[in-house]
C-alpha positions in Angstrom: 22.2 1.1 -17.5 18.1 1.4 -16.5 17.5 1.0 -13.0 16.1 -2.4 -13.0 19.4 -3.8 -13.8 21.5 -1.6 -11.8 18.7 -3.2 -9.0 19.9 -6.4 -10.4 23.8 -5.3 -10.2 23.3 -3.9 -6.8 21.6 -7.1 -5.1 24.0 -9.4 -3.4 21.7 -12.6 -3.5 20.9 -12.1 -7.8 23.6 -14.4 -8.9 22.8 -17.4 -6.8 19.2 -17.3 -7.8 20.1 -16.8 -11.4 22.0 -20.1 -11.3 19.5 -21.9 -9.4 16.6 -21.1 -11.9 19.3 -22.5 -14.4 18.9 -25.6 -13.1 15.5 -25.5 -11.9 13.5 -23.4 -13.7 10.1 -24.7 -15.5 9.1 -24.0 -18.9 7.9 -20.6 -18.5 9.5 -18.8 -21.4 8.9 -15.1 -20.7 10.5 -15.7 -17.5 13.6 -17.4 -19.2 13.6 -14.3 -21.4 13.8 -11.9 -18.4 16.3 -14.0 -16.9 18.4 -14.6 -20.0 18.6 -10.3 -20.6 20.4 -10.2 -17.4 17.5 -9.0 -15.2 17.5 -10.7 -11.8 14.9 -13.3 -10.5 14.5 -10.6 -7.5 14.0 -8.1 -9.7 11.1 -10.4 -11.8 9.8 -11.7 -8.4 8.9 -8.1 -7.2 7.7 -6.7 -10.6 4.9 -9.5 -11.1 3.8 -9.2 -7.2 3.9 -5.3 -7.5 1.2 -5.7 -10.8 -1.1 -7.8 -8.7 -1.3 -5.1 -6.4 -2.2 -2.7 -9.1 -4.9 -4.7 -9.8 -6.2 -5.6 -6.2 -6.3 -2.1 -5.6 -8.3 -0.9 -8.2 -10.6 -3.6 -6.8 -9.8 -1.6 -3.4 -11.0 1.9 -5.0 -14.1 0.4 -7.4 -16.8 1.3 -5.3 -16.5 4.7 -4.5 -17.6 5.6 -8.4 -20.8 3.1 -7.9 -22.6 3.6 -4.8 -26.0 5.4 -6.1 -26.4 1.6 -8.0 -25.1 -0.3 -4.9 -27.2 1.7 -2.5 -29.8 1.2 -4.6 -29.6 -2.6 -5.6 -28.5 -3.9 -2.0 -31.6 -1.4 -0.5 -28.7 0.5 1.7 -28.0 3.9 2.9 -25.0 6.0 1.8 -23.8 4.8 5.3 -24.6 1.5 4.8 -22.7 1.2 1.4 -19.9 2.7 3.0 -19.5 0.2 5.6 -19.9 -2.8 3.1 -17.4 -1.2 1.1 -15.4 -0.9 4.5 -15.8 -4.6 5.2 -12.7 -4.7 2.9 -10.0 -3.9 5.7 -11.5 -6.1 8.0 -10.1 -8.7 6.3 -7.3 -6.5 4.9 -5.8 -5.1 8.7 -6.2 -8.8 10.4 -4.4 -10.9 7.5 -1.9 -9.0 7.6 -0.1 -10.3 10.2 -1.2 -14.0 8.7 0.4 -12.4 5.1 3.7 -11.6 7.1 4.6 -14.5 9.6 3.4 -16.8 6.0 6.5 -14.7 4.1 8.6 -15.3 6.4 7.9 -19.3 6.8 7.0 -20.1 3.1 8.2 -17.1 0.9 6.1 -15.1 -1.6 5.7 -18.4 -4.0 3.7 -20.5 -2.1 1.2 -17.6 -1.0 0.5 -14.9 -3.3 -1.0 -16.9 -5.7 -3.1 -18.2 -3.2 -4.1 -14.5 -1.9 -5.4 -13.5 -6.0 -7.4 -16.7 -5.9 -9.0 -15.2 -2.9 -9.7 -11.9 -4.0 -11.0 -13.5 -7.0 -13.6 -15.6 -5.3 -14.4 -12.6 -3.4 -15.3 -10.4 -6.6 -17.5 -13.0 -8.0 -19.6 -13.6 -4.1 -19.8 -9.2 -4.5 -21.6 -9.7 -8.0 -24.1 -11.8 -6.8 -26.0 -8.5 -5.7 -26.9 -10.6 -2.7 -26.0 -8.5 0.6 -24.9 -11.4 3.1 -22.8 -13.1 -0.2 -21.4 -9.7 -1.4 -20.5 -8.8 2.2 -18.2 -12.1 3.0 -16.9 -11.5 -0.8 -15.5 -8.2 0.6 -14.0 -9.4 3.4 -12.2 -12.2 1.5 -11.3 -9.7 -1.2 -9.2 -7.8 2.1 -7.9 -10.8 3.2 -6.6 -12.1 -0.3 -5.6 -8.7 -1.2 -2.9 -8.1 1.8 -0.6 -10.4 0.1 -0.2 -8.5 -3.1 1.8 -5.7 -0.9 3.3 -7.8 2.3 4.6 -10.0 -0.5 6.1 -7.2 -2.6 7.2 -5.3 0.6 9.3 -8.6 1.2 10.7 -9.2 -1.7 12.0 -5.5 -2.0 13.4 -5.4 1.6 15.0 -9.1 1.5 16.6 -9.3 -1.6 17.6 -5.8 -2.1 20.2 -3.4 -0.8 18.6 -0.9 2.2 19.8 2.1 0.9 17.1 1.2 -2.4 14.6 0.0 0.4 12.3 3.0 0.9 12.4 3.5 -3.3 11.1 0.2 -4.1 8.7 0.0 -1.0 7.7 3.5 -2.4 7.3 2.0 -6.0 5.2 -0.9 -4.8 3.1 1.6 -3.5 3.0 3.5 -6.7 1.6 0.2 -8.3 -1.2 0.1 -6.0 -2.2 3.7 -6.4 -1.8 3.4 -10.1 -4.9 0.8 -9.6 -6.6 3.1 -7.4 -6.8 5.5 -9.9 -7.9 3.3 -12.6 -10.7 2.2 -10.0 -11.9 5.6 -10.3 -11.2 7.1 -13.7 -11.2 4.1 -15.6 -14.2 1.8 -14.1 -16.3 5.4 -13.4 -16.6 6.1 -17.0 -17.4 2.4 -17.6 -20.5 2.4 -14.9 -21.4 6.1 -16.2 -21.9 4.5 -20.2 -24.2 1.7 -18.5 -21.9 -1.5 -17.9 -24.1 -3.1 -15.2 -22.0 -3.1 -11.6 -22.7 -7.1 -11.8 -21.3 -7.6 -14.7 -18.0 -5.4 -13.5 -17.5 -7.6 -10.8 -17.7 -11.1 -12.2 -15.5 -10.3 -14.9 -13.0 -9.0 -12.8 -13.5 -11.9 -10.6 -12.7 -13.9 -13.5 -9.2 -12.2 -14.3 -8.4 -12.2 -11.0 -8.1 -15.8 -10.6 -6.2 -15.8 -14.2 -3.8 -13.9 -12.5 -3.2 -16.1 -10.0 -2.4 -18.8 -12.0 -0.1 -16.6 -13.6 1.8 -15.5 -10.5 1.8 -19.2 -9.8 3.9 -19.5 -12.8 6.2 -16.1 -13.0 6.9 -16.2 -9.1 10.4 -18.1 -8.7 10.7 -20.5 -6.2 12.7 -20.0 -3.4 15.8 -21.9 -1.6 14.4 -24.6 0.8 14.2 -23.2 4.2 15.5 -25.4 7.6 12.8 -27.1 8.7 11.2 -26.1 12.3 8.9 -28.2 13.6 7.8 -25.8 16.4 7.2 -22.9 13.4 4.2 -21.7 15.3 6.5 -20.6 18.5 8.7 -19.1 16.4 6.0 -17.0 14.2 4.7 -15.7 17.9 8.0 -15.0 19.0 8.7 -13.0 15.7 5.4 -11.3 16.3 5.6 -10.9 20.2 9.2 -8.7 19.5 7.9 -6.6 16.7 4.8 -5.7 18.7 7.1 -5.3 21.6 9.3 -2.5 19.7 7.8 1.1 20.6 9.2 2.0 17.2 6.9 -0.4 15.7 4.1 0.8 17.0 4.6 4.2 16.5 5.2 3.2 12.0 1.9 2.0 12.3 0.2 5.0 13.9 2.2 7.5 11.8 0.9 5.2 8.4 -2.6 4.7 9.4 -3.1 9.2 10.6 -1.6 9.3 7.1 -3.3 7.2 5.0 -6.7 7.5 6.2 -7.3 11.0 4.3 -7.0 8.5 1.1 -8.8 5.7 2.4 -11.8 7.1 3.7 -12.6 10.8 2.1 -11.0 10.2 -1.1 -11.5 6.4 -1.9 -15.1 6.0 -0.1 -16.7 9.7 -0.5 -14.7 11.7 -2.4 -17.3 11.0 -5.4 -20.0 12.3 -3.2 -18.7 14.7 -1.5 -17.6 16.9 -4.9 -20.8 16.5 -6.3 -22.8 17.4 -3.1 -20.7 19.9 -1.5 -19.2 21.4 -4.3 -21.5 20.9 -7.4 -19.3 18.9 -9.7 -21.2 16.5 -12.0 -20.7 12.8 -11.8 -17.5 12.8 -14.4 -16.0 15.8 -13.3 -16.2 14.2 -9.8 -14.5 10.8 -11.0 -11.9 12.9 -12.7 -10.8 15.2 -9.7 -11.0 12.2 -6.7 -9.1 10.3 -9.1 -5.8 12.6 -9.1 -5.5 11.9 -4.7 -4.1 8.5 -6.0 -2.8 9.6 -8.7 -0.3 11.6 -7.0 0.6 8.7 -4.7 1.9 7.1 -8.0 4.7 10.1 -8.0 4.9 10.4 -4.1 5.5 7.2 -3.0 8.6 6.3 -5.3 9.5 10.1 -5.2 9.5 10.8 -1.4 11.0 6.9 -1.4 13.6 8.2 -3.3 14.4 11.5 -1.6 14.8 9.9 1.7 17.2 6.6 0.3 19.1 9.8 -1.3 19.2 11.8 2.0 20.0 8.6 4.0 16.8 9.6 6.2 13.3 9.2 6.7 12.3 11.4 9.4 12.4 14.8 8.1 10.7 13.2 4.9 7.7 12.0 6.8 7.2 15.3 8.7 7.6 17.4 5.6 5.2 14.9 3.9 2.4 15.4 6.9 2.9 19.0 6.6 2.0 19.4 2.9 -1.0 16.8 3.3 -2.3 18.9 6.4 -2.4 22.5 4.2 -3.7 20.9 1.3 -6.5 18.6 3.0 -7.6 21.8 4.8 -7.8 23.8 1.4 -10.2 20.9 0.0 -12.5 21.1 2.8 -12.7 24.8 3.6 -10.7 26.6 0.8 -12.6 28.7 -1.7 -13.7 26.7 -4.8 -12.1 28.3 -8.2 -8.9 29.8 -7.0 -6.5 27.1 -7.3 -6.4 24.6 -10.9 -8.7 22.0 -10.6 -6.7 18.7 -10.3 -3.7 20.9 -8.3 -5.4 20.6 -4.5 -5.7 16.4 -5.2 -2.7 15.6 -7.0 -0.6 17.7 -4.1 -2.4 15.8 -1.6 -1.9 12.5 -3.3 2.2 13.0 -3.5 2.0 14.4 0.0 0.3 11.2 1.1 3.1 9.3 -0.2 5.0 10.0 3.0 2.7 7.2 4.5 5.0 4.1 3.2 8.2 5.7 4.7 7.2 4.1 8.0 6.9 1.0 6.2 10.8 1.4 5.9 11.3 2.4 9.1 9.4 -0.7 10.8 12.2 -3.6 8.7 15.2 -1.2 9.8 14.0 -0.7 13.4 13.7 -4.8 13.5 15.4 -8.1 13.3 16.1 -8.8 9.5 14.8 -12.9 10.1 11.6 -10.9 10.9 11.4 -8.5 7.8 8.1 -10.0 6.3 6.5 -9.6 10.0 7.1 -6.5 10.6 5.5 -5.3 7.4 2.6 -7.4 8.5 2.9 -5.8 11.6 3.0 -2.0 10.0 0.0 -2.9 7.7 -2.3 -4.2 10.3 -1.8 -1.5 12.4 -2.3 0.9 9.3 -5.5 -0.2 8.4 -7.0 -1.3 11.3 -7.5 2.6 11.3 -9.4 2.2 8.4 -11.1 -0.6 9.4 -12.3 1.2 12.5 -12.8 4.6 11.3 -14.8 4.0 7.9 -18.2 3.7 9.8 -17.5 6.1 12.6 -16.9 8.8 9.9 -20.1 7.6 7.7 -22.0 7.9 11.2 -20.9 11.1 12.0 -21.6 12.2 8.7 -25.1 10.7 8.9 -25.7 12.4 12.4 -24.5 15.6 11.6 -26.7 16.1 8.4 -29.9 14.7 10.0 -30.4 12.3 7.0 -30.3 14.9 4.8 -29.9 13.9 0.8 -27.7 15.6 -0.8 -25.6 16.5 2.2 -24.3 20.0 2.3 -20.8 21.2 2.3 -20.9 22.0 6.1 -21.8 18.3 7.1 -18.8 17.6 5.4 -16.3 20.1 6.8 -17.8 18.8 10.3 -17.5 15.3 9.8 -14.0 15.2 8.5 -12.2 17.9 10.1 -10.9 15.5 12.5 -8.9 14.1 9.6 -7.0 17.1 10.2 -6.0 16.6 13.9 -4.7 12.8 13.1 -2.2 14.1 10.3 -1.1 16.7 12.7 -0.8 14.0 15.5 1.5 12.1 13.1 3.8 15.0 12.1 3.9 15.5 16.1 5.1 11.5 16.6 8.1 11.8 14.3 9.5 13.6 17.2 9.6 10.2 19.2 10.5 8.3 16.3 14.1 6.8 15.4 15.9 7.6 12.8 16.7 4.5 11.0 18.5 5.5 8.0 21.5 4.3 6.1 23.1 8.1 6.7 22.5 7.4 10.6 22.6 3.3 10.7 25.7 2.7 8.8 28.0 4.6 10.2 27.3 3.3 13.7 28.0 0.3 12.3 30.9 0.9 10.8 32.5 2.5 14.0 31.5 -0.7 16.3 34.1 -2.9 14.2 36.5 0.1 14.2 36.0 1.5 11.0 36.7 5.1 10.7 36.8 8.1 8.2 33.2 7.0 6.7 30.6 8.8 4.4 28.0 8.4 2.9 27.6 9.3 -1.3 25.1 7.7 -3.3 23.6 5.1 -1.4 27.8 3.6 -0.5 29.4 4.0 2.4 33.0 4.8 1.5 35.6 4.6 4.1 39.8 5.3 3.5 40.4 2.0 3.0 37.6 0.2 1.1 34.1 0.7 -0.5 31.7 -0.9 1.6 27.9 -1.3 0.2 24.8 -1.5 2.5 23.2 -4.4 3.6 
């Protein structure tokens, strides 16, 4: 049996959605084909949310392997490109917590499509080549682009078991780095052969807005919820306690120390820092930053995996920080030509991975009415890091090289050494953190109604009497 169906098997809710696309279902016929091989509207629901966040993020990563022609067509520094590529998670960190409160209220349906629209309009304002147009284009691109993985998130952590929560949050993720790569190894080579950046853009604008008439389609349509006419308290309420939560606030400072190594060295100057600092050419350079993302594709499901299997996410995190830390040190002060080329980015990358485990933690550690808020709530708190920290680090890098072109391998090891301290800093908070996994939840659970004699084997917990699975 693959996995997807043994998803299918697993989720409680797959049977009444199965009859109630039956019934209501429009005349989409690939999704009548899924549904007819047995493969749950859940299942469906996640795997066309979890493709749009391939492609938003390859959007994400685009401009890391194009900023000689954008620096040079918008009249920018390398600083200033940075922070116009930056512009991205201010939209991205603040929407987030739009993205999750709108889950919660009107499910993944009535949003997601809306969200691709935006980050299509947003790719065609960016290939105007004017600066003011191609910087509000960014912004919405961050702000439509938050739905692809608050929508997925949900999905995954609503309609599926918890002890598969932390895969499928990690597979999501794998999505989105899959696209991240593809920003870099795929759309590199295409700048490098001469496709104008323009012309990039407005095509991918284009598609993007074909895809959301697609998800508008594939995404099934959700139970009517009670209505509330005083939804606005209850979205700040919902908000109000997540913020509240000390364990919520330390997910999203244990993401964003995590995540920032990808999001700013690798996605923003990882292209011109190998060149510069380590005397790659322009393809080799594409090639090598590309792997970082590439190994979040096998960390993020992996590590996922690992902790749904050890019913725990702390030591998983920890271990993940400690790998990242030894590795990010060996690309910015180990000796060039000891290690295989692609090894120090590709560890890195699956190390990284360890940065969506908090994701997991955040829905477990909070009210299940408030599961889409909470991953709002992670996200903004994530990458308002990166939304903070993309020009700081492009100023320091500035400052510390006097303006010098091409920067030297020293201004580099200055300026992002502190990337070092914040993955440290995260391996240090897991120490504070709860664990909120189904080998520690469960059977606390179990011994409140008086059940006794539990354990835990594949993801069941198994008592003398009966085979109960997790919620």
């Amino acid at each position: 049996m693959g996995y997807f169906e043994q998803l299918a098997n697993n989720n409680g809710m797959a049977n009444g959605f199965l009859v109630y696309f039956e019934v209501h279902a429009g005349p989409c016929s690939l999704r009548r084909q899924l549904l007819a091989n047995g493969v749950s509207t859940a299942v469906v629901a996640w795997l066309v949310t979890a493709v749009y966040y391939f492609y938003q993020y390859m959007l994400r990563s685009a401009p890391a392997v194009m900023m000689p022609q954008l620096s040079e067509a918008f009249g920018l520094s390398a600083m200033g490109v940075a922070s116009l590529a930056g512009l991205f998670y201010y939209g991205y960190s603040p929407f987030s917590l739009v993205a999750g409160v709108a889950m919660d209220r009107l499910g993944p349906r009535k949003v997601v499509p809306i969200g691709a629209a935006a980050v299509g309009v947003g790719a065609l304002l960016f290939s105007t080549g004017n600066s003011q147009l191609a910087s509000i284009g960014r912004l919405v691109q961050g702000a439509g682009g938050v739905f692809a993985l608050i929508g997925a998130a949900y999905i995954a952590t609503t309609n599926f078991p918890a002890s598969r929560a932390a895969t499928l949050i990690g597979a999501t993720q794998m999505f989105g780095m899959a696209g991240g790569s593809a920003g870099q190894f795929v759309v590199g080579p295409l700048i490098g052969a001469g496709v104008p950046w323009t012309t990039f853009w407005f095509a991918m604008g284009v598609l993007d807005l074909a895809i959301s008439a697609l998800l508008a389609v594939l995404l099934p349509k959700e139970p009517p919820k009670a209505r509330n006419d005083e939804w606005l308290r209850a979205a700040t309420e919902a908000l109000a306690t997540v913020f509240r939560n000390p364990q919520s606030r330390l997910c999203g400072m244990m993401a964003g120390l995590l995540f920032i190594p990808t999001t700013i060295f690798d996605m923003i100057w990882g292209v011109r820092y190998l060149p510069e600092a380590r005397g790659l050419d322009y393809a080799s350079a594409v090639l090598r930053s590309s792997t970082v993302p590439l190994g979040w594709m096998i960390g993020c499901p992996l590590l996922g995996l690992l902790s749904d299997r050890l019913g725990r996410r702390k030591p998983v995190i920890a271990a993940g920080g400690a790998v990242l830390f030894v590795t990010l040190a060996w690309m910015l002060f180990g000796r060039a030509g000891v290690l295989p080329p692609y090894v120090p980015g590709l560890v890195a990358g699956v190390a990284s991975g360890a940065a969506m485990l908090p994701y997991t933690v955040i829905k477990e550690a909070n009210p299940p009415e408030a599961s889409g808020t909470a991953t709002g709530v992670v996200n903004f708190l994530n990458f308002t890091f990166s939304a903070l920290l993309a020009p700081v680090f492009g100023w320091v890098l500035t400052s510390v090289s006097g303006g010098l072109t091409p920067m030297r391998l020293e201004h580099y090891q200055t300026s992002f050494a502190p990337l070092l301290f914040g993955v440290a800093l995260a391996m240090v908070l897991t120490f504070f953190l709860k664990e909120t996994g189904p080998a520690v939840r469960m059977p606390a659970q179990l011994l409140a109604r008086g059940d006794h004699g539990t354990h835990i084997r594949h993801g069941e917990v198994r008592t003398a009497a009966r085979k109960v699975s997790q919620p």
